[in-house]
C-alpha positions, -999 to +999 in steps of 0.1 A: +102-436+709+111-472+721+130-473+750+132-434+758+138-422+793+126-391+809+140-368+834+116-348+847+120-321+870+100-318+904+078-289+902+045-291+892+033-271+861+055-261+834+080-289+844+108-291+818+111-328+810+144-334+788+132-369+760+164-390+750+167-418+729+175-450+735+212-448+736+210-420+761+215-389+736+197-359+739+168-353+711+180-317+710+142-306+724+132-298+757+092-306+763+075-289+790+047-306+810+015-293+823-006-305+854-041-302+841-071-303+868-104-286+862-115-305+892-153-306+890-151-270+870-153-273+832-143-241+810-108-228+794-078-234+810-048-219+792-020-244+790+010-217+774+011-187+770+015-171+739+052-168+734+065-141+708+078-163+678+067-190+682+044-218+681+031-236+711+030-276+696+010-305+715+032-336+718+014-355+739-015-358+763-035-383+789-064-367+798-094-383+822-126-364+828-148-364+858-184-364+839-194-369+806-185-341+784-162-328+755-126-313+752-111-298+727-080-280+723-077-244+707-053-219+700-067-182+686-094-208+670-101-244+677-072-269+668-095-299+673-131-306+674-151-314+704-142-350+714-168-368+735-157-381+764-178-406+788-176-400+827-145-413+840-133-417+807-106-404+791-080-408+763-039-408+758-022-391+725+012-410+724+043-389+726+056-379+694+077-349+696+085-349+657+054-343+647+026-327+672-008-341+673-020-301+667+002-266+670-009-231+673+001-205+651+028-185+656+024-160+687-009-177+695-013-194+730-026-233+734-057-237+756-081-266+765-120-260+768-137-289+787-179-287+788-200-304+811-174-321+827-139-314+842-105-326+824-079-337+848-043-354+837-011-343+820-001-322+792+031-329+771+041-293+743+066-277+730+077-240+720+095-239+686+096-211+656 
């Protein structure tokens, strides 16, 4: 999305962030962000809830972690492989809210499991039939 703008609002997790285009229109989608940090604690952290209807889809994501390790991202089975990640390494899925890098089926939550090391960054989804 060249030239998009963001408006984000001030709380922490589950921010709504409104995306427009570049002549200032709304895309007609509302993204919600998530604060990720596992801190030094790999495991599952749920990112949203399941939510009756619906899919939960990944638009985007920048994601660090503190020790080498994988991540992967699953719903009510995994949407992604592991992906190896060095210490203090990390990687950024490019927003795209037309079409999600991976969505859960429908009624499902979206989780991400971290081992070995800790994911820390930020989480961009949506929640669409």
């Amino acid at each position: 999305m060249t030239g998009a703008v963001l408006a984000v609002d001030p709380t922490i997790n589950a921010a709504r962030v409104v995306i427009y285009d570049a002549l200032g229109s709304t895309s007609g989608k509302t993204v919600y962000r998530f604060a990720l940090s596992q801190i030094a604690t790999p495991g599952t952290t749920v990112i949203q809830a399941a939510v009756v209807g619906n899919r939960i889809k990944l638009v985007a994501a920048a994601l660090t972690m503190n020790a080498a390790g994988t991540v992967k991202f699953s719903g009510a089975s995994d949407l992604t492989g592991a992906m190896d990640v060095a210490t203090q390494g990390g990687f950024v899925l490019p927003a795209n809210v037309n079409v999600p890098w991976v969505q859960t089926g429908i009624n499902e939550a979206l989780s991400i499991v971290s081992a070995t090391g800790g994911a820390n960054g930020v989480i961009l989804y949506l929640i669409e039939p």
